[in-house]
PDB file with SEQRES, HELIX, SHEET and CRYST1 records, atoms N, CA, C and O in Angstrom:
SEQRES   1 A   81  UNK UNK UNK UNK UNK UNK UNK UNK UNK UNK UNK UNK UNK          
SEQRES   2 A   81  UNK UNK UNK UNK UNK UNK UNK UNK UNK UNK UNK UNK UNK          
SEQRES   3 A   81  UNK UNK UNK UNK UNK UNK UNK UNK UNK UNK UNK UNK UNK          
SEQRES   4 A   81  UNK UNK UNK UNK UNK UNK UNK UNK UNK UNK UNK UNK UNK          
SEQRES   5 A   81  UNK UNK UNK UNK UNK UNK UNK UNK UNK UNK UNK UNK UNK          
SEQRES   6 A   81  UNK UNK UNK UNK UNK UNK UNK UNK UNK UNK UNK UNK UNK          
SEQRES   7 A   81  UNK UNK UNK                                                  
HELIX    1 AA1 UNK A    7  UNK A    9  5                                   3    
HELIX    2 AA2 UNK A   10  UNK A   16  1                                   7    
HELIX    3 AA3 UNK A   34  UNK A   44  1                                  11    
HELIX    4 AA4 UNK A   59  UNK A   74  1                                  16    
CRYST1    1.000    1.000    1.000  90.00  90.00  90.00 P 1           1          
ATOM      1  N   UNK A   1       2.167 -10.833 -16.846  1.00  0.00           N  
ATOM      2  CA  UNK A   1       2.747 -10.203 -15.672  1.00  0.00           C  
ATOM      3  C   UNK A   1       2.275 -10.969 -14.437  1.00  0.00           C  
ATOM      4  O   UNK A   1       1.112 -11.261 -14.158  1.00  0.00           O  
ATOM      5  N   UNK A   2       3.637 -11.305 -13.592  1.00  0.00           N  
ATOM      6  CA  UNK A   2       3.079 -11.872 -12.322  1.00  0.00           C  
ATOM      7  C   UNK A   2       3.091 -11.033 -10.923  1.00  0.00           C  
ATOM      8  O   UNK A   2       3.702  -9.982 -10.728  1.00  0.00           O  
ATOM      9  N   UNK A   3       2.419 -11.617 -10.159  1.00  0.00           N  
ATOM     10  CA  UNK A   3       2.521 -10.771  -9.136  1.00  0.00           C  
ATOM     11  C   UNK A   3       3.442 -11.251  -7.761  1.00  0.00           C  
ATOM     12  O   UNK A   3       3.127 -12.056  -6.885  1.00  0.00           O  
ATOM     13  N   UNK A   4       4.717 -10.434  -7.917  1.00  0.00           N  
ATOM     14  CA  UNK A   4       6.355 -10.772  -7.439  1.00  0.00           C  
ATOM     15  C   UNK A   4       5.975 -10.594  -5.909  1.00  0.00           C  
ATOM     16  O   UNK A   4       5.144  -9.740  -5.599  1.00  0.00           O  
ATOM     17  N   UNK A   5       6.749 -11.618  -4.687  1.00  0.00           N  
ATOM     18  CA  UNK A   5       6.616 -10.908  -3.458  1.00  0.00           C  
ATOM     19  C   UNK A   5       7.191  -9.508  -3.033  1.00  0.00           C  
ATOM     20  O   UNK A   5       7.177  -9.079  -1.879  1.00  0.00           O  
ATOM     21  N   UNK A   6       7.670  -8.894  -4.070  1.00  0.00           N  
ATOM     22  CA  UNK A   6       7.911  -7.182  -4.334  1.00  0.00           C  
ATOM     23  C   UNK A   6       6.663  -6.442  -3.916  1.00  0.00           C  
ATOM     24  O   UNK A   6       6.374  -5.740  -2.947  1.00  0.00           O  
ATOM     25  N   UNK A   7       5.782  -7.013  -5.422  1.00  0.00           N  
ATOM     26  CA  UNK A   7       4.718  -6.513  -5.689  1.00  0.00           C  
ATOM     27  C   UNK A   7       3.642  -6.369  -4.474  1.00  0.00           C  
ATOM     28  O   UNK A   7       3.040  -5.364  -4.096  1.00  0.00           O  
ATOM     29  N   UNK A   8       3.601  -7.692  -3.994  1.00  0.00           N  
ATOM     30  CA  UNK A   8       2.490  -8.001  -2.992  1.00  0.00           C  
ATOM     31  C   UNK A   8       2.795  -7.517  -1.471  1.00  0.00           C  
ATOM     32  O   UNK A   8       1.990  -7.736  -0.566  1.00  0.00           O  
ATOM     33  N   UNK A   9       4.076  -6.811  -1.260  1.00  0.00           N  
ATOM     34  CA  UNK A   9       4.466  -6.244   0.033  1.00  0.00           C  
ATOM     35  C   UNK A   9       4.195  -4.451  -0.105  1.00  0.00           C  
ATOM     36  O   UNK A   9       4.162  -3.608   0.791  1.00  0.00           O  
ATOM     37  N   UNK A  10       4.010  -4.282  -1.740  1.00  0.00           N  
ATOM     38  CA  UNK A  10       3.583  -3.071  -1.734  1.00  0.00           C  
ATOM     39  C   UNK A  10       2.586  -2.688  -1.318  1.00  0.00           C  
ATOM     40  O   UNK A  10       2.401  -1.842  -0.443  1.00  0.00           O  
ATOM     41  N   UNK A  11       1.192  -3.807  -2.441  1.00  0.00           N  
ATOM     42  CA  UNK A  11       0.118  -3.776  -2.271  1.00  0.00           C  
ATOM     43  C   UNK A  11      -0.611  -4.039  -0.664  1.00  0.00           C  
ATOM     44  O   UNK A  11      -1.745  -3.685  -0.342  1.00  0.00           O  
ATOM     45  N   UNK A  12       0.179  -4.604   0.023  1.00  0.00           N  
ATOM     46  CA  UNK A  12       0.067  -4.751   1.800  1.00  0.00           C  
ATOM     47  C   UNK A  12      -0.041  -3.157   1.967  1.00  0.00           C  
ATOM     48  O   UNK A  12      -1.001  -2.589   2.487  1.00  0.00           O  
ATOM     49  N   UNK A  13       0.933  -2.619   1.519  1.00  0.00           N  
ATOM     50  CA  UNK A  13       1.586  -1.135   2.611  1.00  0.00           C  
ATOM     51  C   UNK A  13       0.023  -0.186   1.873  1.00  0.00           C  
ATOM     52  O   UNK A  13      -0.809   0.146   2.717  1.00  0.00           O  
ATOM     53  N   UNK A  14      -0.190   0.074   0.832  1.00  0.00           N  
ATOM     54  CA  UNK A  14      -1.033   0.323   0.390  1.00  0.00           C  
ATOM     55  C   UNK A  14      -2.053   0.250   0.909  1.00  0.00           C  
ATOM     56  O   UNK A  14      -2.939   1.103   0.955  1.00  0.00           O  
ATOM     57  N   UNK A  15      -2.018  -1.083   1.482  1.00  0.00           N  
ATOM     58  CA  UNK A  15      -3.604  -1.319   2.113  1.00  0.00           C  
ATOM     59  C   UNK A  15      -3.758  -0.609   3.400  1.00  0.00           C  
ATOM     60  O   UNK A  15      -4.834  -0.114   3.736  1.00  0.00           O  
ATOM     61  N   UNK A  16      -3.002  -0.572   3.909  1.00  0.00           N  
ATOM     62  CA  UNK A  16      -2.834   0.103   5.252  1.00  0.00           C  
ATOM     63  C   UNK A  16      -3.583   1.447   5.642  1.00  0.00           C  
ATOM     64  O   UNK A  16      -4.090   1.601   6.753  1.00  0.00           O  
ATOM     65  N   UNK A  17      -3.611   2.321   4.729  1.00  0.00           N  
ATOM     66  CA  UNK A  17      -4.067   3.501   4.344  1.00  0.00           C  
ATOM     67  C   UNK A  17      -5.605   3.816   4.404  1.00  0.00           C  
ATOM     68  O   UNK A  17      -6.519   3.195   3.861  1.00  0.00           O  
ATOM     69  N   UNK A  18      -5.659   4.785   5.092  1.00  0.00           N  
ATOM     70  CA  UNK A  18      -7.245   4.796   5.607  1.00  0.00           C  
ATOM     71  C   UNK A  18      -7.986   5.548   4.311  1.00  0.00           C  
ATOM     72  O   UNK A  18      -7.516   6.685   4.317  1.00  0.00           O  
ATOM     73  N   UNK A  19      -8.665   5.463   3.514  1.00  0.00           N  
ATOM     74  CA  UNK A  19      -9.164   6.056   2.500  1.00  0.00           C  
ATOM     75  C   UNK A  19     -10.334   7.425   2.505  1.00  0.00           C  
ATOM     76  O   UNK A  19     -10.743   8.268   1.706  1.00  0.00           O  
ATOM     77  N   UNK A  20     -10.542   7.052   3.864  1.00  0.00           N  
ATOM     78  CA  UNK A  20     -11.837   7.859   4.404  1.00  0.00           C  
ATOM     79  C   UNK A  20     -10.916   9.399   4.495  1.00  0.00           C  
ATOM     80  O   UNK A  20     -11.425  10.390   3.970  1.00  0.00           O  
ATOM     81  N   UNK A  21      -9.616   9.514   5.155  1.00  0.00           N  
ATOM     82  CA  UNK A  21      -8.970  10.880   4.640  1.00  0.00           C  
ATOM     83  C   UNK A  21      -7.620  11.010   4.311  1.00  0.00           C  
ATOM     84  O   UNK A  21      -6.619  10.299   4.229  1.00  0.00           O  
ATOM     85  N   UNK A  22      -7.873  11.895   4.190  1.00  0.00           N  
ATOM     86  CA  UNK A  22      -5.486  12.454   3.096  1.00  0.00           C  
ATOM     87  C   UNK A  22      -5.151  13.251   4.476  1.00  0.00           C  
ATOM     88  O   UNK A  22      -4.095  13.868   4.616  1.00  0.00           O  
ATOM     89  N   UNK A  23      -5.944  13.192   5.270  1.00  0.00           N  
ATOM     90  CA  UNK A  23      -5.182  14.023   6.789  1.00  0.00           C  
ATOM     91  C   UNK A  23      -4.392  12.456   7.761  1.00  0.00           C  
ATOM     92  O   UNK A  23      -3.969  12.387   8.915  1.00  0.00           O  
ATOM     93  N   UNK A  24      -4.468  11.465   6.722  1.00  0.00           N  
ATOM     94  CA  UNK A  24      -4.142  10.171   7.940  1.00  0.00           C  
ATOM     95  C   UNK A  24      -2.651   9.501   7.165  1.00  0.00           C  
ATOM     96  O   UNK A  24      -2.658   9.227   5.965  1.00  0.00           O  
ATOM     97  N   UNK A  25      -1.797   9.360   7.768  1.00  0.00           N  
ATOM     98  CA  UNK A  25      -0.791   8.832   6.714  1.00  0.00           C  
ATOM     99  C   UNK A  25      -0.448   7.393   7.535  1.00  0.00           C  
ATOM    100  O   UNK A  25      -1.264   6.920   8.326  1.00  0.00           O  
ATOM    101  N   UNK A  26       0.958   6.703   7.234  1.00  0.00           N  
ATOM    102  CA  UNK A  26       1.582   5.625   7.986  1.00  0.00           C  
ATOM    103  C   UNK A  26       2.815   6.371   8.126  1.00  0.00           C  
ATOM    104  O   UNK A  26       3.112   7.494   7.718  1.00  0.00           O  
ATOM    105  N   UNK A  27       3.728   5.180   9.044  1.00  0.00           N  
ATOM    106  CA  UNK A  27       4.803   5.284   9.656  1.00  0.00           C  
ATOM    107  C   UNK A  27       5.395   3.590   8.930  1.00  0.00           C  
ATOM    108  O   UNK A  27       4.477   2.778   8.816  1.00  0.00           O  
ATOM    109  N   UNK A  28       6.130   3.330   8.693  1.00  0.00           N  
ATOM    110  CA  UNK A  28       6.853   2.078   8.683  1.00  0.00           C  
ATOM    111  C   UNK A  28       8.178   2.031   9.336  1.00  0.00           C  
ATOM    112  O   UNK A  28       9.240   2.224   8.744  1.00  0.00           O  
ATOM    113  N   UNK A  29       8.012   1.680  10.987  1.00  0.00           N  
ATOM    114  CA  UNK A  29       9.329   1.834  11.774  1.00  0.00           C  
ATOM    115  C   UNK A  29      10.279   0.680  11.180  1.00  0.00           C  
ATOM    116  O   UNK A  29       9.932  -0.266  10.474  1.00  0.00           O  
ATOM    117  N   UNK A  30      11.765   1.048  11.715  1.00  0.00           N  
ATOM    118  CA  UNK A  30      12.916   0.540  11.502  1.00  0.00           C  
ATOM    119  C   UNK A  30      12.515  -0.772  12.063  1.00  0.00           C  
ATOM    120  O   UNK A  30      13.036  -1.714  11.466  1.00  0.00           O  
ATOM    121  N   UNK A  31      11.713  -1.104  13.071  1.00  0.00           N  
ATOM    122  CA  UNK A  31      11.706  -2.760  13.454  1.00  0.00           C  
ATOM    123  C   UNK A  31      10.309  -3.175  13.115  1.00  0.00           C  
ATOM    124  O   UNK A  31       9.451  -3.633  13.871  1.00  0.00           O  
ATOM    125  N   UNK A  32      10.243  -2.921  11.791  1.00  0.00           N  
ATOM    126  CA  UNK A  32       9.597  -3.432  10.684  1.00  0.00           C  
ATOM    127  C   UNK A  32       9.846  -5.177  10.111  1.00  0.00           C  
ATOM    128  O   UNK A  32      10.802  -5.701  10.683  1.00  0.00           O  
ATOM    129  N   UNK A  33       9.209  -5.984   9.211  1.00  0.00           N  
ATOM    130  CA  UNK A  33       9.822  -6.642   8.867  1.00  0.00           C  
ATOM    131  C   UNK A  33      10.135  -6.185   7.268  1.00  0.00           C  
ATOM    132  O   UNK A  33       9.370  -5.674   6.450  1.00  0.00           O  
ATOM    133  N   UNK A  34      11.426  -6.532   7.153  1.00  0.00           N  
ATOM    134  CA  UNK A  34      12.586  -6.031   6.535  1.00  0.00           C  
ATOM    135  C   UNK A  34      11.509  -5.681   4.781  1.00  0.00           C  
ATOM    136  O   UNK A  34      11.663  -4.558   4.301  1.00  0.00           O  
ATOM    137  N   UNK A  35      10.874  -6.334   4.281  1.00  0.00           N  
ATOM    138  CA  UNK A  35       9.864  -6.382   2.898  1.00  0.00           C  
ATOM    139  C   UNK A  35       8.796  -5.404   3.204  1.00  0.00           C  
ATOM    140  O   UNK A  35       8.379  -4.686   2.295  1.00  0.00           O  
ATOM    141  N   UNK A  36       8.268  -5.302   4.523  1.00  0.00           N  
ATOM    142  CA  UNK A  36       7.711  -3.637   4.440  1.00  0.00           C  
ATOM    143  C   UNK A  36       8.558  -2.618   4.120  1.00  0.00           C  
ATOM    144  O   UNK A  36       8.417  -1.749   3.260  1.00  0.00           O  
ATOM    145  N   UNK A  37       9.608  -2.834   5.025  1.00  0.00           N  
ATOM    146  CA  UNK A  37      10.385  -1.250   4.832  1.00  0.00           C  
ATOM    147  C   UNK A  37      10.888  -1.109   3.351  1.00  0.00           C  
ATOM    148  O   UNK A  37      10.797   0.009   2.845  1.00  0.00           O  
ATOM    149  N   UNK A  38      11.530  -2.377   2.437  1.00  0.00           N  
ATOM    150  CA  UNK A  38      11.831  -2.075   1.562  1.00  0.00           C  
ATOM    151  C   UNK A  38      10.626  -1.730   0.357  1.00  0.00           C  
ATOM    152  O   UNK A  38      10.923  -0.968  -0.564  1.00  0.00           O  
ATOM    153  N   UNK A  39       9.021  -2.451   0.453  1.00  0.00           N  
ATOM    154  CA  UNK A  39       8.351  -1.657   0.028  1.00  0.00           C  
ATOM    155  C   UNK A  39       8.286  -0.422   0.061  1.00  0.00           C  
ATOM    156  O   UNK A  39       8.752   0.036  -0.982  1.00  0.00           O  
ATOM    157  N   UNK A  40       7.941   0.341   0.736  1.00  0.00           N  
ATOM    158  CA  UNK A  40       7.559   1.626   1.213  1.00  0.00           C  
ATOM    159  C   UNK A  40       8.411   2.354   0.700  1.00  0.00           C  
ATOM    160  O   UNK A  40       7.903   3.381   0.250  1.00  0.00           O  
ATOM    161  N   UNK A  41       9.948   2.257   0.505  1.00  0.00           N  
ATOM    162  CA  UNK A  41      11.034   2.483  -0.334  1.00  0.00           C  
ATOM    163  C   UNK A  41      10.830   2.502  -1.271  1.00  0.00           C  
ATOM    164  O   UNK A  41      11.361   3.465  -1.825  1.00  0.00           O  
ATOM    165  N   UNK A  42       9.973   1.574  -2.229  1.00  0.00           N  
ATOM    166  CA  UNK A  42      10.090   1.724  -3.620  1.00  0.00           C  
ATOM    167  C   UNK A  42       8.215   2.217  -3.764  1.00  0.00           C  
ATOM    168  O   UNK A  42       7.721   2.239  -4.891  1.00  0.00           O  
ATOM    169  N   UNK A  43       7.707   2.424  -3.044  1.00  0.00           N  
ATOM    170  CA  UNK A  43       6.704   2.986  -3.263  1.00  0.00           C  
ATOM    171  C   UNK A  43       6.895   5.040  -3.523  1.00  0.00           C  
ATOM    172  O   UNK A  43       6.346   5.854  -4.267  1.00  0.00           O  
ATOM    173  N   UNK A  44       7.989   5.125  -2.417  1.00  0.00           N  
ATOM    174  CA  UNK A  44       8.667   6.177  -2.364  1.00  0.00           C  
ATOM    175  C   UNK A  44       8.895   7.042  -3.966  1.00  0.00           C  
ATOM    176  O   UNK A  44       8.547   8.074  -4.539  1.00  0.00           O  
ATOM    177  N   UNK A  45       9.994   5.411  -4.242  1.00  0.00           N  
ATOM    178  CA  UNK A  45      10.707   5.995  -5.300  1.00  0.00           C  
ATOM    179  C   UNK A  45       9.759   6.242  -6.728  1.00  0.00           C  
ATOM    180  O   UNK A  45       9.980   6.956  -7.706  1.00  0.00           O  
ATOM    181  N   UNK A  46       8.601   5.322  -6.397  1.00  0.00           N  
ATOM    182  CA  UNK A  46       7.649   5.496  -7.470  1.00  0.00           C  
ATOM    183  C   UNK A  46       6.856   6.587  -7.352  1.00  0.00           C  
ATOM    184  O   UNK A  46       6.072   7.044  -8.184  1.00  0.00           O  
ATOM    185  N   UNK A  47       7.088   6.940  -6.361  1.00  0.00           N  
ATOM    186  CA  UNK A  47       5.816   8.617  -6.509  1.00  0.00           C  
ATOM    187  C   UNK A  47       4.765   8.213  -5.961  1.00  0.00           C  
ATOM    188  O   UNK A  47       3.919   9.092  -6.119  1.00  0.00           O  
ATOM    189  N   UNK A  48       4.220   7.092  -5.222  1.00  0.00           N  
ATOM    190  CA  UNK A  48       3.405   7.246  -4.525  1.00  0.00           C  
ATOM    191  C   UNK A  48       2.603   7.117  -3.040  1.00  0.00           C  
ATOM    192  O   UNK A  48       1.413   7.020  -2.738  1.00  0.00           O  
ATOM    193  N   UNK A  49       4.144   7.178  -2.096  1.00  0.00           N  
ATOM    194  CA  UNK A  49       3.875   7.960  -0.828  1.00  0.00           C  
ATOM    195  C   UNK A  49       5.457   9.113  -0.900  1.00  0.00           C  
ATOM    196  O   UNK A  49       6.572   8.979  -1.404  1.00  0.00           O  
ATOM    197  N   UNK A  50       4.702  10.321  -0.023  1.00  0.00           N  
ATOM    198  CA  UNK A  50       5.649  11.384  -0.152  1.00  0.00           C  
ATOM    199  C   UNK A  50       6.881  11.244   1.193  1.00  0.00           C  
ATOM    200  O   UNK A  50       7.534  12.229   1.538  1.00  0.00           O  
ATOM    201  N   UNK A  51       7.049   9.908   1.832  1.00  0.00           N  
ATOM    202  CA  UNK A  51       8.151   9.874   2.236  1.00  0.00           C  
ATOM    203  C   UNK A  51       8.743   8.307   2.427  1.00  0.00           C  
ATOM    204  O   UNK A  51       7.913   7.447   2.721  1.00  0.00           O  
ATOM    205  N   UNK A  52      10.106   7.923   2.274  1.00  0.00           N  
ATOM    206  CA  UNK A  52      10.517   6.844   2.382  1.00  0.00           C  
ATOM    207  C   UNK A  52       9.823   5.688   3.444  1.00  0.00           C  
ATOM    208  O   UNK A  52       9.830   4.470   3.267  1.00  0.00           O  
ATOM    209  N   UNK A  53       9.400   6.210   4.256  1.00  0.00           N  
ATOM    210  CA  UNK A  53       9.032   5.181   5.455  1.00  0.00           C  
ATOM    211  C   UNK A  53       7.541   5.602   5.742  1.00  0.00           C  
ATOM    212  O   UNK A  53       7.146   5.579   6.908  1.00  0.00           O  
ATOM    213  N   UNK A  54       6.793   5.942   4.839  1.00  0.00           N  
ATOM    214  CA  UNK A  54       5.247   6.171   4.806  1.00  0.00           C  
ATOM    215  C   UNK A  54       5.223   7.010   4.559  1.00  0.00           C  
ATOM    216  O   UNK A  54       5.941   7.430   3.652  1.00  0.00           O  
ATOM    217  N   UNK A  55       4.131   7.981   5.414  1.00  0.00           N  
ATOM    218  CA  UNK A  55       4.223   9.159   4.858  1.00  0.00           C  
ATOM    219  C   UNK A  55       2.397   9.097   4.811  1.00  0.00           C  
ATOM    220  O   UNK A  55       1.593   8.368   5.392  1.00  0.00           O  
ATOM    221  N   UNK A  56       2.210  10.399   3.687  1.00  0.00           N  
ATOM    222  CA  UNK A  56       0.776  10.409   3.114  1.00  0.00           C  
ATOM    223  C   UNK A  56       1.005   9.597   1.518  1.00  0.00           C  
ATOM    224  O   UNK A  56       2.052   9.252   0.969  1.00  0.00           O  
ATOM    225  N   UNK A  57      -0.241   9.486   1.127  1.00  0.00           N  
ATOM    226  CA  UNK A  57      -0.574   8.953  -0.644  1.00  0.00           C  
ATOM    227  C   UNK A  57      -0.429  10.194  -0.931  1.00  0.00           C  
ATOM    228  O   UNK A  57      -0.953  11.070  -0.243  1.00  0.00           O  
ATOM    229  N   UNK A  58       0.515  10.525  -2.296  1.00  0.00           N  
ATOM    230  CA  UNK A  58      -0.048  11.190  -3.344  1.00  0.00           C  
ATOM    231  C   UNK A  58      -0.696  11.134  -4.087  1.00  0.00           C  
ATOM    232  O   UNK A  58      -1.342  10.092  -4.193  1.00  0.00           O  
ATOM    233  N   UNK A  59      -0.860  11.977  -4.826  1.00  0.00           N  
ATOM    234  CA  UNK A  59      -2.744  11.532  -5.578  1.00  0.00           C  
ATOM    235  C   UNK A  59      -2.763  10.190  -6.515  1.00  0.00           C  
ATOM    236  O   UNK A  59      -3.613   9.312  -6.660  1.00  0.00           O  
ATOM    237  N   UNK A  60      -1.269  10.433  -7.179  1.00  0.00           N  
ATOM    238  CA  UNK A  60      -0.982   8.710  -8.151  1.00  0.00           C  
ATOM    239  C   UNK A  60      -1.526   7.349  -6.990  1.00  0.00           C  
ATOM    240  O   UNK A  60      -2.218   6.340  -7.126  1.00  0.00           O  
ATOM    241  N   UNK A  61      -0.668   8.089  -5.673  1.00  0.00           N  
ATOM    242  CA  UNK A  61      -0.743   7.083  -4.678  1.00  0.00           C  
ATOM    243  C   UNK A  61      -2.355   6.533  -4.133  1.00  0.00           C  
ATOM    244  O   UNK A  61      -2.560   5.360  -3.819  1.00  0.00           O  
ATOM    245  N   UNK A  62      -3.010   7.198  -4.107  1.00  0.00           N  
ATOM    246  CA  UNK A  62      -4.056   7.609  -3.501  1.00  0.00           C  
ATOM    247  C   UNK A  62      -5.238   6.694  -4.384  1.00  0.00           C  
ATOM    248  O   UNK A  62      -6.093   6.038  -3.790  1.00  0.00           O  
ATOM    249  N   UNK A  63      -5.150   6.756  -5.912  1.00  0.00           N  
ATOM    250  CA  UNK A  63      -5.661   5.903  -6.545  1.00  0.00           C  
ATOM    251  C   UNK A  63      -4.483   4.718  -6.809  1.00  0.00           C  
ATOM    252  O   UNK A  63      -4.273   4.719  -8.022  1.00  0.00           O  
ATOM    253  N   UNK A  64      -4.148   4.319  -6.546  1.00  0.00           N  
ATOM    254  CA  UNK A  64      -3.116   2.811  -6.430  1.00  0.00           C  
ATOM    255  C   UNK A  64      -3.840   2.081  -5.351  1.00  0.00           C  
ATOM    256  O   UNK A  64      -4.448   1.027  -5.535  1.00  0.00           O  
ATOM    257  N   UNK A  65      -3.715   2.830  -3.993  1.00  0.00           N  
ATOM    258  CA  UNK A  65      -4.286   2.553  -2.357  1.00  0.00           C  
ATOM    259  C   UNK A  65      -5.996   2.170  -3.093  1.00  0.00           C  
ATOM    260  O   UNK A  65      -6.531   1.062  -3.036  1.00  0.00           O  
ATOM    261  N   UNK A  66      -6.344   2.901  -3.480  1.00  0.00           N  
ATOM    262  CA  UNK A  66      -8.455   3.121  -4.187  1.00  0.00           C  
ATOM    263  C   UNK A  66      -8.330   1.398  -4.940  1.00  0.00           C  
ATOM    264  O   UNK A  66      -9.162   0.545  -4.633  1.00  0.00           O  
ATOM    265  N   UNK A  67      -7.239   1.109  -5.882  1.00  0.00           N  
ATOM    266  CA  UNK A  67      -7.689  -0.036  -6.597  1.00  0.00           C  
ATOM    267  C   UNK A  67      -7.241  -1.021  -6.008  1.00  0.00           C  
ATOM    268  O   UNK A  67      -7.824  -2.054  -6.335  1.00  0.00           O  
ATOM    269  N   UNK A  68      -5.975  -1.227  -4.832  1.00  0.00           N  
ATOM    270  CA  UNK A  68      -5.890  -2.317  -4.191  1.00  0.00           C  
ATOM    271  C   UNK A  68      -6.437  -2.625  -3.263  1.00  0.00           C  
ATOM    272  O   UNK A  68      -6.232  -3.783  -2.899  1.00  0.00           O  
ATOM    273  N   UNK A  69      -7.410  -1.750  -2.408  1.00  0.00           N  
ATOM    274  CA  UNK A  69      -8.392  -1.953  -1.622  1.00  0.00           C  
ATOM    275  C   UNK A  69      -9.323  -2.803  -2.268  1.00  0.00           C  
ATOM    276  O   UNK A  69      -9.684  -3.947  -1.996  1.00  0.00           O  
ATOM    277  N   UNK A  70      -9.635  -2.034  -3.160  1.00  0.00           N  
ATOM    278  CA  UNK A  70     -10.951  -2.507  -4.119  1.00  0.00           C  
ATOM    279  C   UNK A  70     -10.796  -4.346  -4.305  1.00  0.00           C  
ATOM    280  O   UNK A  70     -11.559  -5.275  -4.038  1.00  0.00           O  
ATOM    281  N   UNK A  71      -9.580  -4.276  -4.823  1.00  0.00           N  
ATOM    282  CA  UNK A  71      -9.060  -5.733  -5.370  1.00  0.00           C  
ATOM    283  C   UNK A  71      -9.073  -6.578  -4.136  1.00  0.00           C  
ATOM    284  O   UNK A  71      -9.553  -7.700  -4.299  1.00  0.00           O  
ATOM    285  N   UNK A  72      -8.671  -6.296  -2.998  1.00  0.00           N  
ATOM    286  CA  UNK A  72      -8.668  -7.270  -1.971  1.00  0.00           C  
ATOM    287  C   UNK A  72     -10.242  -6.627  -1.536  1.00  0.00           C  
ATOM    288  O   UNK A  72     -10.693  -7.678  -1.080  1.00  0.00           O  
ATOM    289  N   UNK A  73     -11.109  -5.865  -1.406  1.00  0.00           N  
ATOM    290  CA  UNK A  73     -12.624  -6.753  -1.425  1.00  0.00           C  
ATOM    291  C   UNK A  73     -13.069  -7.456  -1.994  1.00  0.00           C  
ATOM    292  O   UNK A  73     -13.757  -8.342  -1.488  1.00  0.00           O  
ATOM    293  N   UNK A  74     -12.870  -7.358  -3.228  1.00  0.00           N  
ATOM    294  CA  UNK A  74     -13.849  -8.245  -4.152  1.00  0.00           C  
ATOM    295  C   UNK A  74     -13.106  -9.931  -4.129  1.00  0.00           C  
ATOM    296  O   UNK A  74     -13.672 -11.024  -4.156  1.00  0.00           O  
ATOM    297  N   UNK A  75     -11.831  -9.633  -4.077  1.00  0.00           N  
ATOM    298  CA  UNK A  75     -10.898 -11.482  -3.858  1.00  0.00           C  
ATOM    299  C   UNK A  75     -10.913 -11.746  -2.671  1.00  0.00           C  
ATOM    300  O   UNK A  75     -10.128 -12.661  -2.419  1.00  0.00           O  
ATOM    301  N   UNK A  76     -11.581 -11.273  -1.589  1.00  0.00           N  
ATOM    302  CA  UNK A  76     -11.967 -11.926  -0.528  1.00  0.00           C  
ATOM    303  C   UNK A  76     -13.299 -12.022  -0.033  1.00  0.00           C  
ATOM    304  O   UNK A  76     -13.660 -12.160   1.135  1.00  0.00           O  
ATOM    305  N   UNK A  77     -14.084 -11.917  -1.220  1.00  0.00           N  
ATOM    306  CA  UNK A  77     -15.666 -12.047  -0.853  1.00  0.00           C  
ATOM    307  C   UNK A  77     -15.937 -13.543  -1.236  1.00  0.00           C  
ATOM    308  O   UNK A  77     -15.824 -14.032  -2.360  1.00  0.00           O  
ATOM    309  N   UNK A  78     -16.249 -14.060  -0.288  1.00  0.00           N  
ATOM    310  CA  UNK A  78     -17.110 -15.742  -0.172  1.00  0.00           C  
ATOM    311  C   UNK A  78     -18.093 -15.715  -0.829  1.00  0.00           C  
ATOM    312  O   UNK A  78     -18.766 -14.718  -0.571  1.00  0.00           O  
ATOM    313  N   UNK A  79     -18.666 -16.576  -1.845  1.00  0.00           N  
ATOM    314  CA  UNK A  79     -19.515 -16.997  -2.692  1.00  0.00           C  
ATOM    315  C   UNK A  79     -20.632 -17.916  -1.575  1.00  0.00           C  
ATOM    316  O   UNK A  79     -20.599 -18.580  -0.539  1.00  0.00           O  
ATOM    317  N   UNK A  80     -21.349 -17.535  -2.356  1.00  0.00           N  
ATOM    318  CA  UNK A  80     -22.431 -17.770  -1.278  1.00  0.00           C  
ATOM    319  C   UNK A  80     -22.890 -19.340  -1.843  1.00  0.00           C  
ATOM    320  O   UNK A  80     -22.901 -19.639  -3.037  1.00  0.00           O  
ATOM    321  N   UNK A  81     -23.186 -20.077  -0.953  1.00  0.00           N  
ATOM    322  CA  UNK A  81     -22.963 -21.991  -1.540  1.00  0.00           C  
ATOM    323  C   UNK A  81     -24.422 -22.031  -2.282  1.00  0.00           C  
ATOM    324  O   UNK A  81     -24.800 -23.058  -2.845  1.00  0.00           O  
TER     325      UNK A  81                                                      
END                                                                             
């Protein structure tokens, strides 16, 4: 499995998401660029934000947001020389 520029505009919108609470959601306005909004769309359709153009995480969502955070700390930590 590769990871499609589908995939990786999700995992963006995902990131966005403040983890610290479920009282904080996003917005993805109409003058967006065009691969956010259609993320957020199919994040939608997957069940894990509760509205087309952001919204809050649902709980599926919520751990999706938990492991792609995770994944972009650890693949952007510098090795120490």
């Amino acid at each position: 499995m590769a990871f499609t520029s589908e995939l990786i505009a999700e995992l963006e919108i995902l990131a966005l998401f403040n983890l610290g609470t479920t009282q904080e959601g996003i917005k993805v306005h109409h003058t967006a660029a065009p691969s956010a909004i259609a993320a957020a769309h199919r994040l939608h359709e997957k069940g894990l934000i509760n509205q087309p153009d952001g919204g809050y995480l649902t709980s599926l969502g919520l751990d999706a947001a938990e492991h792609a955070q995770v994944l972009l700390t650890i693949l952007n930590v510098t090795e120490a020389a």
